[in-house]
C-alpha positions in Angstrom: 39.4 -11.3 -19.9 36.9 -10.7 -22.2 35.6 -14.6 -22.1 34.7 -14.3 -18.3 31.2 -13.7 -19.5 30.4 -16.4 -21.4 32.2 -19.0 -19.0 29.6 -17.5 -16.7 26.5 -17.6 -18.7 28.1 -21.1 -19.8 27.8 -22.2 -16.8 24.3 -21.1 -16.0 22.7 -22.6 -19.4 24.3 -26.1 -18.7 22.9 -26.4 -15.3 19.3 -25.1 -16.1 19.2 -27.7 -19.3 20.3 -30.4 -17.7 18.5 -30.4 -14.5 15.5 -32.7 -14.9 13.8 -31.1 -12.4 13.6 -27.5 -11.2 12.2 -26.3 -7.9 10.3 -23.3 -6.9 12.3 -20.1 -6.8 12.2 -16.4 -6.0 14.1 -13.4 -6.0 15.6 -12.3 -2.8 15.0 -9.0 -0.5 17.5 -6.5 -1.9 19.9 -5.2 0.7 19.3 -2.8 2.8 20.7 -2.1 6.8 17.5 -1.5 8.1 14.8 -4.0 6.9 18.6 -6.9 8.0 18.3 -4.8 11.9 14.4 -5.8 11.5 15.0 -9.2 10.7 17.6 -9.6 12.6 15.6 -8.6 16.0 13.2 -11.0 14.6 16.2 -13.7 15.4 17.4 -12.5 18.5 13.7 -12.0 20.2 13.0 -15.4 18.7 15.3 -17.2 20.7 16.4 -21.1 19.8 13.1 -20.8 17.7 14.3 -18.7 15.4 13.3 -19.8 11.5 16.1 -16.8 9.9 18.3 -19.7 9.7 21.5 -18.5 8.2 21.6 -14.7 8.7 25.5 -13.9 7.8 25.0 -14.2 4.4 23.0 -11.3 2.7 20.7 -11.0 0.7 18.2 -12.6 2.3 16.0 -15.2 0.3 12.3 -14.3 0.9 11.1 -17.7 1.8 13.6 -17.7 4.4 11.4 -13.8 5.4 8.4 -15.3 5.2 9.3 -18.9 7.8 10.7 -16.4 10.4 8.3 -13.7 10.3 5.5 -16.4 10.1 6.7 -17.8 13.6 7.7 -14.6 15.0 5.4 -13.3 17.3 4.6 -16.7 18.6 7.6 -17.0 20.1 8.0 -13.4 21.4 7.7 -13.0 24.9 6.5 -9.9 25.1 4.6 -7.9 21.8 4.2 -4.6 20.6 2.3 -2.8 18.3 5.5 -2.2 16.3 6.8 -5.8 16.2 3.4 -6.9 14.9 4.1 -4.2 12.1 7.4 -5.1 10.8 5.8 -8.8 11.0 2.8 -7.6 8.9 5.8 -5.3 7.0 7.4 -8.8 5.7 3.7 -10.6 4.6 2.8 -8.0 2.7 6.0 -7.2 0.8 6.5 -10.8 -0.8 2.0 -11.8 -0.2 2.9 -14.2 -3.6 4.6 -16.7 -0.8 1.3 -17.5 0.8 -1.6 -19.0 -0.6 -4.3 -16.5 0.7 -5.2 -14.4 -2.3 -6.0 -11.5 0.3 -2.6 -11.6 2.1 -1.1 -7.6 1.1 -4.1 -6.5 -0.8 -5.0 -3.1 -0.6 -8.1 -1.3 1.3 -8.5 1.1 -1.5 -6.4 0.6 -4.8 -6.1 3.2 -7.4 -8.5 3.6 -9.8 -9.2 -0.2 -9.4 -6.2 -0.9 -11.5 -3.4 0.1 -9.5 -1.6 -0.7 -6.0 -4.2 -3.7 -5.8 -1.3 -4.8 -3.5 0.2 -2.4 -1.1 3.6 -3.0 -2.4 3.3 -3.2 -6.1 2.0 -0.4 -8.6 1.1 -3.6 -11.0 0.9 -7.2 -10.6 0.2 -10.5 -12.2 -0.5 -13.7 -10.2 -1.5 -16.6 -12.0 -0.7 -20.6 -11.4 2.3 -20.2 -14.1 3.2 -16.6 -13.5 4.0 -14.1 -11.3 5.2 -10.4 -11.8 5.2 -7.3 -9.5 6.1 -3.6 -11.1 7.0 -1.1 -8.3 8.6 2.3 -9.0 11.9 3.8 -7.3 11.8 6.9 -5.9 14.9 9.2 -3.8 14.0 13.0 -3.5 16.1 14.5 -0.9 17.6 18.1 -0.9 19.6 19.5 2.0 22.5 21.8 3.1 26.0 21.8 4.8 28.1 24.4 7.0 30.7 24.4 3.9 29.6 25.3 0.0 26.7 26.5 2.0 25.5 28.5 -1.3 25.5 24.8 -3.1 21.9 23.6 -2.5 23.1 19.6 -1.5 20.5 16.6 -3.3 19.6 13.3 -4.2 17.3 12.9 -7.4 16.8 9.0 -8.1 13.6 7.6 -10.3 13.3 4.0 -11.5 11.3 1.2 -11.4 11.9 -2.4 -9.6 10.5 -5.8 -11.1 10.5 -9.2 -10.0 8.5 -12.5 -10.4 8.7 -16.2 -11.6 7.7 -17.9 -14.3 6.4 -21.5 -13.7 7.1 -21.5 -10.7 10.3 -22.4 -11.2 12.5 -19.6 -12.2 12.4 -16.2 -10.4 13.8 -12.8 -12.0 14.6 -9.4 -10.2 15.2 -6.3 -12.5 16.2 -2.7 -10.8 17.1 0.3 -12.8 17.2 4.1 -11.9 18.3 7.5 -13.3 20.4 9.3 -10.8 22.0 12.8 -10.3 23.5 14.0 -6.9 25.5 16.5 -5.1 27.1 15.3 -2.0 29.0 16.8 1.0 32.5 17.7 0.4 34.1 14.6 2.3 31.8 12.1 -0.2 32.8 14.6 -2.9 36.7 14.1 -2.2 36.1 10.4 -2.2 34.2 10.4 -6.0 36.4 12.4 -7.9 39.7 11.1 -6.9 43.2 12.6 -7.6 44.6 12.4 -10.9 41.2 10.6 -12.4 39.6 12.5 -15.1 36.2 10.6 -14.1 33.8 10.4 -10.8 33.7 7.3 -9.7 30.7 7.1 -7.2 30.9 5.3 -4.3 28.8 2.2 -4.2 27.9 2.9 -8.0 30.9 3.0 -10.4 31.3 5.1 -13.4 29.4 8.4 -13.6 29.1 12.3 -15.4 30.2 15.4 -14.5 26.4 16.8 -13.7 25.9 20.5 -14.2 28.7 21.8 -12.2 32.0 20.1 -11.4 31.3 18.5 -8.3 27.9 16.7 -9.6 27.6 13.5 -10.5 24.8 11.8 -13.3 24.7 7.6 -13.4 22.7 4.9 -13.5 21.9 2.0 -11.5 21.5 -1.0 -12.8 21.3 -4.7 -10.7 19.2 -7.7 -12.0 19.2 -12.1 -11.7 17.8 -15.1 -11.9 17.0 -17.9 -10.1 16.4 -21.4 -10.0 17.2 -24.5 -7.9 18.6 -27.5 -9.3 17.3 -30.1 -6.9 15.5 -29.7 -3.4 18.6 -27.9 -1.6 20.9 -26.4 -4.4 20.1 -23.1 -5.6 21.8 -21.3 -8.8 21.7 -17.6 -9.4 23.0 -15.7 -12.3 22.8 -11.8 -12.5 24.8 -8.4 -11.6 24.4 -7.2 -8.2 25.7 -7.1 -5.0 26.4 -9.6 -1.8 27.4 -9.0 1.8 28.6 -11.7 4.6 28.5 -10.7 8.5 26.4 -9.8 11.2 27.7 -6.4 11.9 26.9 -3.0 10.4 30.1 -3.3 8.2 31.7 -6.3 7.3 35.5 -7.0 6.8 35.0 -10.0 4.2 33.0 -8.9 1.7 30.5 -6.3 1.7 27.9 -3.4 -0.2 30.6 -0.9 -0.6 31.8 -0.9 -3.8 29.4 -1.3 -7.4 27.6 -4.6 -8.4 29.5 -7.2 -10.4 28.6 -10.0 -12.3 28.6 -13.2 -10.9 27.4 -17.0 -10.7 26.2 -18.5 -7.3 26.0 -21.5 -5.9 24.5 -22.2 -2.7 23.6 -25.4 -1.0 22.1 -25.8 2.3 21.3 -29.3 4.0 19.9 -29.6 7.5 22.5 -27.5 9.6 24.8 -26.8 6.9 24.7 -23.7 4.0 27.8 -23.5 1.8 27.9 -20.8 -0.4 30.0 -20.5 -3.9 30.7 -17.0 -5.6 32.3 -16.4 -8.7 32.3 -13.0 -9.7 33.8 -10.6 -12.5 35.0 -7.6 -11.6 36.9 -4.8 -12.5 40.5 -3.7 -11.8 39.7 0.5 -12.0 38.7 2.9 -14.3 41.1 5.8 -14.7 40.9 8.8 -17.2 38.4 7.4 -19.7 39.9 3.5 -19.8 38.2 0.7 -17.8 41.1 -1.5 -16.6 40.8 -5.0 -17.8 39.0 -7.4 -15.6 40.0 -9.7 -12.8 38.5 -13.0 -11.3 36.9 -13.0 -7.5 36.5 -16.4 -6.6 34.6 -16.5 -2.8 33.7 -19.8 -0.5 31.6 -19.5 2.8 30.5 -22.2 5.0 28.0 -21.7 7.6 27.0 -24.2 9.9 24.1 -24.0 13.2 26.1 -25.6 15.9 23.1 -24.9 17.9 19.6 -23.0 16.8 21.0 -19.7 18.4 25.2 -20.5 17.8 26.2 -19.9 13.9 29.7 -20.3 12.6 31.0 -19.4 9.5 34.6 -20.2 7.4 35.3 -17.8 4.4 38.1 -17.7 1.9 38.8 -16.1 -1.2 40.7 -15.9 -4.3 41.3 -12.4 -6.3 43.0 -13.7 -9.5 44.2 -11.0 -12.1 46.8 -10.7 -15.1 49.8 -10.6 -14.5 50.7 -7.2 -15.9 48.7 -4.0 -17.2 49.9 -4.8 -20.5 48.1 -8.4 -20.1 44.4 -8.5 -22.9 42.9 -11.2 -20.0 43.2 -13.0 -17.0 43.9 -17.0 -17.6 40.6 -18.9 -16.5 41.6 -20.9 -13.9 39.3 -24.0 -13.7 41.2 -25.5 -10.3 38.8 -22.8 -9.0 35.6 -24.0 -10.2 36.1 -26.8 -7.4 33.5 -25.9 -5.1 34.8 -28.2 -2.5 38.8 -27.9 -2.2 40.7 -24.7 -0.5 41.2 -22.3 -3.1 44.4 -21.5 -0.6 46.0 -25.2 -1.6 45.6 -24.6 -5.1 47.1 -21.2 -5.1 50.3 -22.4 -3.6 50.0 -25.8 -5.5 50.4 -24.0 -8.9 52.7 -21.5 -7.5 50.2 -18.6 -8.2 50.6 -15.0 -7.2 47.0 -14.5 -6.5 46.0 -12.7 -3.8 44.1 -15.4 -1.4 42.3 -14.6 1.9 40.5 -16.7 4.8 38.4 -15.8 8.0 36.2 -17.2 10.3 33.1 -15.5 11.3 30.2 -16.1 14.4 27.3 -15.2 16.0 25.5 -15.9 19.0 22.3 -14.8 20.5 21.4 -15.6 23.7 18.8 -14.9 26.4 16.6 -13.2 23.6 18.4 -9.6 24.3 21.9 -10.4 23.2 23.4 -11.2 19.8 27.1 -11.6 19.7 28.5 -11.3 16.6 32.7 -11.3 15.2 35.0 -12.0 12.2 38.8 -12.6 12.1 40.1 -12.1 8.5 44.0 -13.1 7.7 45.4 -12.3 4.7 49.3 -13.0 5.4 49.8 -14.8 8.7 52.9 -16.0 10.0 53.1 -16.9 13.4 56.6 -16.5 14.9 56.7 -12.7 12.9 53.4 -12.6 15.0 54.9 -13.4 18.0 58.1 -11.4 17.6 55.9 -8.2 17.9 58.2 -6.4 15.2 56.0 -4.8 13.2 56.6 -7.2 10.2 54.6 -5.7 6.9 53.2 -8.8 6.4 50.8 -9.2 9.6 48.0 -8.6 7.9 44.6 -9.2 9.9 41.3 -8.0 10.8 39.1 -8.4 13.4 35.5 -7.2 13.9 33.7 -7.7 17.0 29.9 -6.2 17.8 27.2 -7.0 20.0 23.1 -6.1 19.3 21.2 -5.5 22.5 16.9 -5.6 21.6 14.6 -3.7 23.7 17.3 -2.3 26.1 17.1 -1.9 29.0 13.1 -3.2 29.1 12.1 0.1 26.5 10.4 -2.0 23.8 11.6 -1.7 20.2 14.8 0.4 21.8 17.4 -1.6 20.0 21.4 -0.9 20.8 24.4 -1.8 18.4 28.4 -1.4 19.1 30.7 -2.8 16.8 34.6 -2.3 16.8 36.2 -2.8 13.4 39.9 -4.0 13.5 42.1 -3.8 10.2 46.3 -3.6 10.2 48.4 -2.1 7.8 48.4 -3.1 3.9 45.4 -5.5 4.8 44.0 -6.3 0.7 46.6 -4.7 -0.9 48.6 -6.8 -3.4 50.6 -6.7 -6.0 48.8 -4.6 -8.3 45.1 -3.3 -9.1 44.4 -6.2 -10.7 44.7 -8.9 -7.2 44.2 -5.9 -4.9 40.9 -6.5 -2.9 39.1 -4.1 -5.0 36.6 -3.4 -7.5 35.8 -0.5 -9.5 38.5 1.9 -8.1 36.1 0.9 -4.2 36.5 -1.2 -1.3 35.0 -4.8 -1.5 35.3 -4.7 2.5 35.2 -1.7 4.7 35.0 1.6 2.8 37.9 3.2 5.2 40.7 0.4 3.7 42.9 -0.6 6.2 45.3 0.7 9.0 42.3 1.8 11.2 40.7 1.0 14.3 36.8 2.0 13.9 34.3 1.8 17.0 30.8 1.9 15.6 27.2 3.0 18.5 24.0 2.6 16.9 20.3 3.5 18.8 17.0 2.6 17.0 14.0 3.7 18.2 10.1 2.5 16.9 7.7 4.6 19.2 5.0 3.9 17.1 4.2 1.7 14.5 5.2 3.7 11.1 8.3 6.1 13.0 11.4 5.0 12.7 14.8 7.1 15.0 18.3 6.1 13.9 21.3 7.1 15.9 24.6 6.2 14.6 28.2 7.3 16.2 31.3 6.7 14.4 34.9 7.2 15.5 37.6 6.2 13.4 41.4 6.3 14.0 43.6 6.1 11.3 47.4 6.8 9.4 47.3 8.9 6.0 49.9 8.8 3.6 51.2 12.2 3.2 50.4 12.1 -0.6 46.9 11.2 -1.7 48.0 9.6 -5.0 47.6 6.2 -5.9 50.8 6.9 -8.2 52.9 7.6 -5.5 54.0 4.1 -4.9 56.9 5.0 -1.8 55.0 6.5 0.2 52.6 4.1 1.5 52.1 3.3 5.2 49.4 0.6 4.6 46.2 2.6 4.5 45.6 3.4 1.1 44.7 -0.6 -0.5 45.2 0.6 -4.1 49.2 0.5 -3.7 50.9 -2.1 -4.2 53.2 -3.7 -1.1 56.1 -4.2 -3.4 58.0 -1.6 -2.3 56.7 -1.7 1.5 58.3 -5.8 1.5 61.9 -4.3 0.7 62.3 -1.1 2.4 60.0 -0.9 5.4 60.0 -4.9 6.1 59.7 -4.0 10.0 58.4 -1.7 12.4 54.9 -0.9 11.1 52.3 -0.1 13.6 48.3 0.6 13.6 47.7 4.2 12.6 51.3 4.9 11.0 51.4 7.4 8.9 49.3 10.9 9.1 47.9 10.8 12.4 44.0 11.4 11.7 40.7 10.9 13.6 37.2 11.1 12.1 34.2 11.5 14.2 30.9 10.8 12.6 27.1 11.3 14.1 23.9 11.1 12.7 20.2 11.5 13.2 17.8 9.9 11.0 14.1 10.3 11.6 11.5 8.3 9.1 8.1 7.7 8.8 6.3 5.2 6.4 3.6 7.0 5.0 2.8 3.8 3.2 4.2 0.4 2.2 7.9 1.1 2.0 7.1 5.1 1.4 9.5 7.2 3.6 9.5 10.8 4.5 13.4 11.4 6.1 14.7 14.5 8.3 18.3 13.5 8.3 21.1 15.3 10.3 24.8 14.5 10.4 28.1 16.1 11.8 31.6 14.7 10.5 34.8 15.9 12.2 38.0 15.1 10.9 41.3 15.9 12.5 44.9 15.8 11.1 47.8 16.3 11.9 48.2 17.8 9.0 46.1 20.8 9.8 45.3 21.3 5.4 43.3 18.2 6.1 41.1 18.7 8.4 37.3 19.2 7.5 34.3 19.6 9.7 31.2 19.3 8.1 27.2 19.5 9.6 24.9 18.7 7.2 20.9 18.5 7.2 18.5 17.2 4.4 14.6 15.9 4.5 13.3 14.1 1.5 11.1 11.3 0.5 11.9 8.1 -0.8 10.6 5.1 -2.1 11.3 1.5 -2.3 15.1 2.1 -1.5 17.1 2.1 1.6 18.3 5.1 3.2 21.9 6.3 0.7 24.1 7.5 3.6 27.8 8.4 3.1 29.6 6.9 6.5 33.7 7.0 6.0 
């Protein structure tokens, strides 16, 4: 498929030389969990005045920050020194939105020349021209109860870039240098069985780095942007996209490494439809990247009511048809941005691997956010109905609900989220229309035949110290061989095997958690404080339990680390 590219970057030069007219553009907030729980608490406290508009799909577009964080406070009923912080948080982080030249500058900058602005090491900001340099920083060293002699880090340096040029194009550039060791449960996950190569989670391809359980890569994600009339914006670039309101997300999500793709997104009045066409990769295995494979993604959102968002996603993962295939036809039924991809699969008699969901939230009496998805990937009603276990049920279901200053303790925000996924749920055919990317989970890092229940507590005492709570219990089936190779033994868990065999010999009688019984228990403490803009120092502590019933399996784990870090979100391993 080795012309995917350039019908991308096609794609992106015809529309930016034939608009007549571009509109004002700029790069969007890069993802990270907690500045979305900030934002979202914005939403929820908000009420029906909420300006966040459409908050399932992530990454949020900074003008989008700077309406609801503009408006914030003034429709808060009760403020605290903290909310007025994360408020202040968003005006100075993207001050080139607002036409005060003193909006984010610095009390004291260094040596005159530097952090003029609290978030940027260097800027420029003239009528025709905006940039902002920033560097990347992760310094984090820690231990765990086994390898204790193995002194357990995080060593990340980079720099971030973004701006516009006349005012009409915006750019985003992050790169960093990275080497880590990880506890043994991440470890297990990076250098799979029978692969010659780490593949880190989140990241891709990487180096052995000193020892054998080390890892070297680099990050890379960049765009641009530009809108081709009042409410159609393009982007073009490698990175990363995430649709839901919960902490994970069951349609498409941060787990696995940045792709390259084209975006379309329109949004009139109530309405935001979102196009994705993405490149991505079948696996890497023993020193050969697999050939590449299409992702084609729709999402409609739509505000029944200010505080009442729904939200209609489907999908397309289109592949070769064999491993011996040199590239994937370029289906250009696809490239409609209106029709269901679902009708044209089955009109051409495709075996692509198609998916659709719906997804909502709610928030209500400015406490309460409810939030859900339902995901169906094979659905038949009557084999449904039947209860019999058919192979082919294949669903998920994710429901949560966010409760802001609980229990009348400001800025004590609550979370629960249960996480729903049968049996062979984005498995396919083969690696190449298997809901995947880069040997990783475009959904929920655990795969499927699993029932998760997530309890998050955030605490902001003061204005610059942050507590994080998370608890995590996870019940799921193993296969009893760990191989990808091992194509008969697959009880629907592991979404790298193809269902071929599954659809002739165990056509009936599959159930949640078949397989290796196994439960995983997860709880964290994470305890920041901004020094300054965006500058963390982290104590972070963590137990993991897992229990098998195979008793080889099972692996306990505590682990504690402090650290600093810098214009990045927290890198937590959570399966």
């Amino acid at each position: 498929m080795k012309n995917t590219l350039a019908y991308f970057f096609g794609a992106a030069i015809v529309l930016f030389l034939t608009a007549t007219q571009l509109y004002g553009q700029e790069a969007y907030l890069p993802l990270d969990p907690e500045k979305h729980h900030m934002l979202d608490r914005m939403d929820i406290l908000s009420g029906r005045d909420s300006k966040l508009g459409h908050s399932s799909y992530k990454p949020y577009y900074r003008p989008s920050i700077q309406l609801a964080s503009d408006s914030a406070l003034d429709h808060y009923k009760k403020t605290s020194k903290a909310d007025s912080f994360q408020v202040s948080f968003f005006k100075n982080d993207q001050w080139e939105l607002y036409d005060s030249t003193e909006e984010g500058n610095s009390r004291k900058p260094f040596l005159k020349a530097f952090y003029r602005k609290k978030n940027s090491l260097l800027h420029v900001n003239t009528k025709d021209f905006t940039l902002q340099v920033s560097p990347v920083l992760y310094l984090s060293a820690g231990k765990q109860t086994e390898n204790s002699n193995d002194l357990l880090y995080i060593n990340t340096r980079g720099a971030e870039v973004r701006g516009s040029i006349d005012n009409k194009v915006g750019f985003y550039f992050f790169a960093a240098d990275n080497q880590m060791l990880m506890q043994d449960y991440a470890t297990q996950k990076t250098f799979l069985p029978g692969f010659s190569d780490p593949i880190v989670p989140g990241e891709g391809f990487a180096k052995y780095f000193k020892t054998n359980r080390g890892v070297d890569f680099i990050s890379a994600r960049g765009y641009i942007t530009f809108g081709v009339t009042k409410h159609i914006k393009f982007q073009f670039g490698h990175d990363k996209n995430f649709i839901g309101n919960g902490y994970r997300s069951l349609f498409l999500s941060d787990n696995a490494a940045p792709y390259t793709f084209v975006k379309v997104i329109t949004e009139v009045g109530k309405f935001k439809y979102t196009n994705l066409f993405a490149d991505m990769n079948a696996g890497y295995m023993n020193g050969q990247r697999y050939n590449n494979k299409i992702f084609t993604m729709h999402h409609l959102s739509y505000n029944i009511l200010p505080n009442l968002n729904i939200g209609l996603f489907e999908s397309i993962m289109q592949g070769p048809k064999d491993s011996a295939s040199t590239s994937t036809p370029w289906q250009l039924n696809y490239l409609n941005p209106i029709i269901f991809s679902r009708y044209i699969e089955s009109y051409q008699g495709s075996d692509d691997n198609s998916m659709m969901g719906l997804d909502l939230k709610w928030n209500f009496l400015r406490h309460f956010s409810f939030y859900g998805q339902i995901l169906l990937d094979e659905f038949i009603l009557k084999e449904v109905t039947k209860r019999t276990g058919w192979w082919g049920n294949k669903q998920a279901l994710q429901m949560g609900l966010k409760y802001v200053n609980a229990f009348g303790v400001k800025n004590l925000d609550l979370q629960g989220e249960m996480n729903y996924v049968r049996p062979y749920m984005y498995s396919h055919k083969n690696n190449f229309t298997s809901y995947t990317h880069y040997n990783q989970a475009l959904a929920h890092p655990v795969g499927a035949n699993f029932i998760e229940w997530i309890g998050i507590a955030r605490l902001q005492p003061t204005k610059k110290l942050f507590l994080t709570g998370k608890l995590f219990y996870i019940k799921t089936g193993e296969d009893s061989s760990s191989t990808s190779s091992d194509l008969n033994n697959n009880k629907g868990g592991n979404i790298f095997k193809p269902y071929t065999s599954v659809a002739v010999a165990n056509t009936y009688g599959n159930s949640m958690g078949q397989g290796i019984a196994t439960d995983i228990v997860m709880a964290s403490l994470q305890v920041s404080y901004m020094i300054k803009h965006n500058f963390y120092i982290d104590l972070y502590l963590q137990y993991r339990s897992k229990t098998s019933a195979l008793e080889v399996r099972n692996l306990n784990t505590t682990f504690v680390s402090g650290g600093i870090r810098w214009n990045l979100p927290s890198r937590v391993q959570e399966y």
